[in-house]
DRENGURO-277081 format. One record per residue (C-alpha): x, y, z. Coordinates in steps of 0.5 Angstrom, whole numbers, padded with zeros to 4 digits, always signed. Example, Ala and Ser with C-alpha at 12.3 -4.5 7.8 and 13.67 -1.06 7.14 Angstrom:
// residues 2
+0025-0009+0016;+0027-0002+0014;
This chain:
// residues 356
+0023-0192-0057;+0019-0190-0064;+0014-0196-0066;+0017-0196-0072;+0024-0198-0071;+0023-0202-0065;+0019-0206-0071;+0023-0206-0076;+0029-0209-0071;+0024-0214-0069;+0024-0216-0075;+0031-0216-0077;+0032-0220-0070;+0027-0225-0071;+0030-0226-0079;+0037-0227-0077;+0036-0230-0070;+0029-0233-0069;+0028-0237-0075;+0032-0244-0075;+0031-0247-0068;+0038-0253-0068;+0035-0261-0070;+0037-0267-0065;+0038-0272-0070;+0038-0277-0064;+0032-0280-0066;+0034-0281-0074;+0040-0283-0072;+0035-0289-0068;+0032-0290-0075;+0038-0292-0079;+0041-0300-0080;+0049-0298-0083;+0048-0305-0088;+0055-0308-0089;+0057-0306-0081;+0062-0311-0078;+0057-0315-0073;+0063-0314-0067;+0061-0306-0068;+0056-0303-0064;+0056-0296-0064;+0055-0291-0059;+0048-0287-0059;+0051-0281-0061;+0055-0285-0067;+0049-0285-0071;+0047-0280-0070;+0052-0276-0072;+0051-0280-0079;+0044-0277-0079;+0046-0271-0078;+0051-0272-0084;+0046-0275-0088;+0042-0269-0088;+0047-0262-0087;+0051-0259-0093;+0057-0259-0088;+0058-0261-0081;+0063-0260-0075;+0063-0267-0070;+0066-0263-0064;+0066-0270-0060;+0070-0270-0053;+0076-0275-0054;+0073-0281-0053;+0068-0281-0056;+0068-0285-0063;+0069-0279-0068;+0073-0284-0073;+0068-0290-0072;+0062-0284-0073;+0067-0281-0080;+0067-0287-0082;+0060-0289-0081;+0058-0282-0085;+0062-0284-0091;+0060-0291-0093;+0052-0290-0091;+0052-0282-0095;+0055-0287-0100;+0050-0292-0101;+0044-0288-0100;+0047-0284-0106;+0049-0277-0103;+0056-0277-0105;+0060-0281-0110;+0067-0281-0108;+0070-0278-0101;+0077-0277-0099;+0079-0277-0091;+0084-0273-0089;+0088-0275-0083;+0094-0273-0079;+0100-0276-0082;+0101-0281-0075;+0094-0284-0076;+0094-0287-0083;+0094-0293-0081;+0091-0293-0075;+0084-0290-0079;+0085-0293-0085;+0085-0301-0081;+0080-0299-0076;+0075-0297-0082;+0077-0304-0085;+0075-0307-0078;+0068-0303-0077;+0067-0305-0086;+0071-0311-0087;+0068-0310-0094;+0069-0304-0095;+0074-0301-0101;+0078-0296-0100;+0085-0292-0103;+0090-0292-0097;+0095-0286-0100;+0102-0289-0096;+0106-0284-0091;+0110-0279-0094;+0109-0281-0102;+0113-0278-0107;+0110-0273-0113;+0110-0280-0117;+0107-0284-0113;+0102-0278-0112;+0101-0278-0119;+0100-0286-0119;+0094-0285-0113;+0090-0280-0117;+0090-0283-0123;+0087-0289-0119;+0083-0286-0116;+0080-0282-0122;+0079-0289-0126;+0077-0293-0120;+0069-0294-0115;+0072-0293-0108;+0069-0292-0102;+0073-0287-0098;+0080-0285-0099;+0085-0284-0094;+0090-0278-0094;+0095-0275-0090;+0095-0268-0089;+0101-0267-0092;+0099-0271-0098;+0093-0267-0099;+0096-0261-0099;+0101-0263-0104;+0094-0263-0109;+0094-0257-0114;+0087-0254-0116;+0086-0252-0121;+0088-0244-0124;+0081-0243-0124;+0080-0246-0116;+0086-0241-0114;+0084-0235-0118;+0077-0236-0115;+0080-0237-0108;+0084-0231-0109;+0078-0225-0113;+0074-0227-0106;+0079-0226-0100;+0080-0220-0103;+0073-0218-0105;+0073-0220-0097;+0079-0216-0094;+0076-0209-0099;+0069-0210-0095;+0072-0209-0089;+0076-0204-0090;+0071-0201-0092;+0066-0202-0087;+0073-0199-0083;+0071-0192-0085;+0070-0189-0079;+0077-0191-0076;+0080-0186-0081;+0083-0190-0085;+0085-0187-0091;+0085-0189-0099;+0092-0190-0100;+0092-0194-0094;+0086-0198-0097;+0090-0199-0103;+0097-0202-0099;+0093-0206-0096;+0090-0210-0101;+0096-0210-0105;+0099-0212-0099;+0094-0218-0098;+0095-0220-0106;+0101-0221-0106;+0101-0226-0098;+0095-0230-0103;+0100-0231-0109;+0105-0233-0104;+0100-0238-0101;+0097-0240-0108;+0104-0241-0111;+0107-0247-0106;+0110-0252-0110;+0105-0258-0112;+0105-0263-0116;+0104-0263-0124;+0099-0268-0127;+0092-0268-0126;+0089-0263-0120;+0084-0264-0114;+0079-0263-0119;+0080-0269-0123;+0081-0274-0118;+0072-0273-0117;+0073-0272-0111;+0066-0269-0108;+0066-0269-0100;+0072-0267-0095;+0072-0271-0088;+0077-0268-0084;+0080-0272-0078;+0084-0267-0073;+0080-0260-0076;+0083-0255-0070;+0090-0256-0075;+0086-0252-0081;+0084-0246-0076;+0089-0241-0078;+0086-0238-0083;+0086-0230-0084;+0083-0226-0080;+0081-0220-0084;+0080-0214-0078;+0082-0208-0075;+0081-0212-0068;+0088-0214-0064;+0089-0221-0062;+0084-0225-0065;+0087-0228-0071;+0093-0229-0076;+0092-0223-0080;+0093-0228-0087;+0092-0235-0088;+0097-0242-0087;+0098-0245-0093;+0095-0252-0091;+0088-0247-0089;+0089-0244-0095;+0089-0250-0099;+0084-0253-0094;+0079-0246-0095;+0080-0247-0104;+0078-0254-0104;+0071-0253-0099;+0069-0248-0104;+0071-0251-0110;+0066-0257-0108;+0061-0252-0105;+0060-0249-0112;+0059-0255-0115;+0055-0260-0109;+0050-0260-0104;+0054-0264-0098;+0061-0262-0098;+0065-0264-0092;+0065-0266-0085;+0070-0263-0079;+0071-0267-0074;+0075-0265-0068;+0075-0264-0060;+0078-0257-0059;+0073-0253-0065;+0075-0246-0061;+0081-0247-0057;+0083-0239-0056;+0079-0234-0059;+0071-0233-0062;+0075-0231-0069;+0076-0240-0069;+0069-0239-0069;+0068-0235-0075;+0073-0239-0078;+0069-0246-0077;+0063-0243-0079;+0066-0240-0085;+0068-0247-0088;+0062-0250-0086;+0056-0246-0088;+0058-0239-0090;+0052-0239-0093;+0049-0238-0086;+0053-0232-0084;+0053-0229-0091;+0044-0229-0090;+0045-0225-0083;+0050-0220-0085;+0056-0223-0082;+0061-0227-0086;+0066-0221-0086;+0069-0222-0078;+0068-0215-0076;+0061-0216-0076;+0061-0222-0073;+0065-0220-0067;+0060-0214-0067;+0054-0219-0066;+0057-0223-0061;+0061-0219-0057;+0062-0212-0055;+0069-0209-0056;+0074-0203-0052;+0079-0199-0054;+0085-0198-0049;+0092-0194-0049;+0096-0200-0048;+0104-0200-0047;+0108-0204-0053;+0115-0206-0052;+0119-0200-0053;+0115-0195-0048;+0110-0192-0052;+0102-0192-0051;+0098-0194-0057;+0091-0195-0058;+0088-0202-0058;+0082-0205-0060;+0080-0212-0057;+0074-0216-0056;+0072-0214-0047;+0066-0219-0047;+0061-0224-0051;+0053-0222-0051;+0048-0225-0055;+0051-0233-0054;+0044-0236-0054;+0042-0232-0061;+0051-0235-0063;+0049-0242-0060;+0043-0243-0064;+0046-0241-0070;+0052-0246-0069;+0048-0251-0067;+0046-0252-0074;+0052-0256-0077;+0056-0257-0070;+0054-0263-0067;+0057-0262-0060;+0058-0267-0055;+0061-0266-0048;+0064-0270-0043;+0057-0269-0039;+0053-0270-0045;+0057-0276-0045;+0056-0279-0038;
């Protein structure tokens, strides 16, 4: 090999891979007190430090085994982040069973605490009603079931911005499909086909009145997160995703990024099953977490992501009418440690043997 490209691809490979080893926020965790804690809670090691790994990433995924405390450490991470300052107003999404049971156990853990509980399956009216409280009033959490929060529109802007940049994302990979002999009319179909599945998702019905932005909302925690990964999957590879984005993820992705525009702590993720199916959840994790982290490394589009961490063959498979075409699909993975250490950064995993 010549001197100068393997030092150039040593110098690639230690910029992308090599310079951010994953903290253990064990020991900061040890540090904190949680003023205000119910004297009958006494918190797992892993529960603070979760919170310290809150407190100090933009966004963290809590990809806790079932068992493990992921409501207490939520609701831990939001009153402390609260009173150290780093977020003013955060909102709860959980799944439309568990209302009560979290907004109860987060009464259990702070007795204090002051929270905005939105009641299952409120009207557009009542919608209404629990923005304006919780644009007038100091709280320290609102709790809010999926539906519900979906119901809250964003802004024009929100959308406009959400959709310049899903098409700017399905372009870039069409592009970088080239090779593949994928012509400019079908380029053109292409993204006319991808404007019109957005408008689709953009235009469900949401109530009128103030929008999310209004409600000063400036941190996400999402109970049950598994339930936001069908977001779309721009890439000629086969199976790895849906090619175009839930509504409830597509909502979920607009609000992300409307608070990654504005703060520094953006939301926490919690769920046992980040990745159930395919590497795509991975990407999609990552991409409403830290995109930030993908984009300095050149792989936010999937195609580049899967390039990086797997290796891909092209097969003639037989489809259901008797024909043979040509399909592409991810074969195997390579370069896990270079992905673990980069998911390492804001997933906090804890695994029934990390567990004991």
């Amino acid at each position: 090999a010549k001197p100068e490209r393997v030092r150039t691809l040593t110098e690639r490979y230690n910029a992308m891979f090599n310079t951010v080893v994953p903290r253990d926020y064990t020991e900061d965790g040890k540090m904190l007190r949680f003023p205000g804690l119910a004297s009958s809670v006494h918190p797992y090691e892993q529960q603070p430090a979760a919170v310290a790994r809150m407190i100090n990433e933009p966004a963290v995924g809590l990809f806790h085994e079932v068992g493990a405390g992921k409501t207490k450490s939520m609701i831990m991470g939001a009153m402390e982040m609260k009173r150290l300052g780093i977020i003013t107003k955060p909102i709860v999404v959980v799944p439309n069973h568990m209302l009560f049971q979290f907004s109860n156990e987060w009464l259990q853990t702070y007795p204090n605490a002051r929270i905005l509980v939105a009641t299952e399956g409120a009207s557009a009216q009542e919608r209404r009603q629990l923005v304006a409280k919780a644009t007038m009033s100091d709280w320290d959490g609102i709790v809010m079931t999926q539906e519900n929060f979906k119901a809250l529109a964003v802004s024009d802007d929100t959308k406009a911005a959400y959709i310049r940049g899903e098409i700017a994302k399905y372009r870039e990979t069409i592009e970088l499909s080239e090779n593949s002999n994928m012509s400019v009319r079908r380029l053109e179909t292409a993204v006319e086909k991808m404007e019109n599945q957005l408008r689709a998702i953009t235009d469900q019905p949401t109530d009128s009145g103030p929008t999310f932005e209004a409600m000063g909302i400036d941190y996400i925690i999402a109970d049950e997160a598994h339930a936001y990964k069908n977001l779309g999957v721009s890439t000629n590879l086969q199976g790895v995703g849906p090619s175009t984005s839930s509504a409830r993820a597509a909502d979920m992705k607009m609000k992300m990024d409307y608070l990654r525009g504005k703060f520094d702590h953006v939301g926490t993720f919690a769920t046992a099953t980040p990745i159930a199916n395919t590497i795509s959840e991975a990407h999609t994790m990552m991409t409403y977490l830290r995109p930030d982290l993908l984009a300095e490394r050149g792989i936010l589009p999937f195609d580049a992501f899967a390039a990086t961490f797997c290796q891909a063959s092209t097969k003639a498979e037989l489809n259901v009418v008797g024909d043979y075409r040509m399909k592409t699909r991810i074969a195997r993975f390579q370069n896990l440690p270079e992905f673990l250490s980069l998911w390492g950064i804001p997933a906090d995993v804890k695994t029934a043997a990390d567990l004991n």
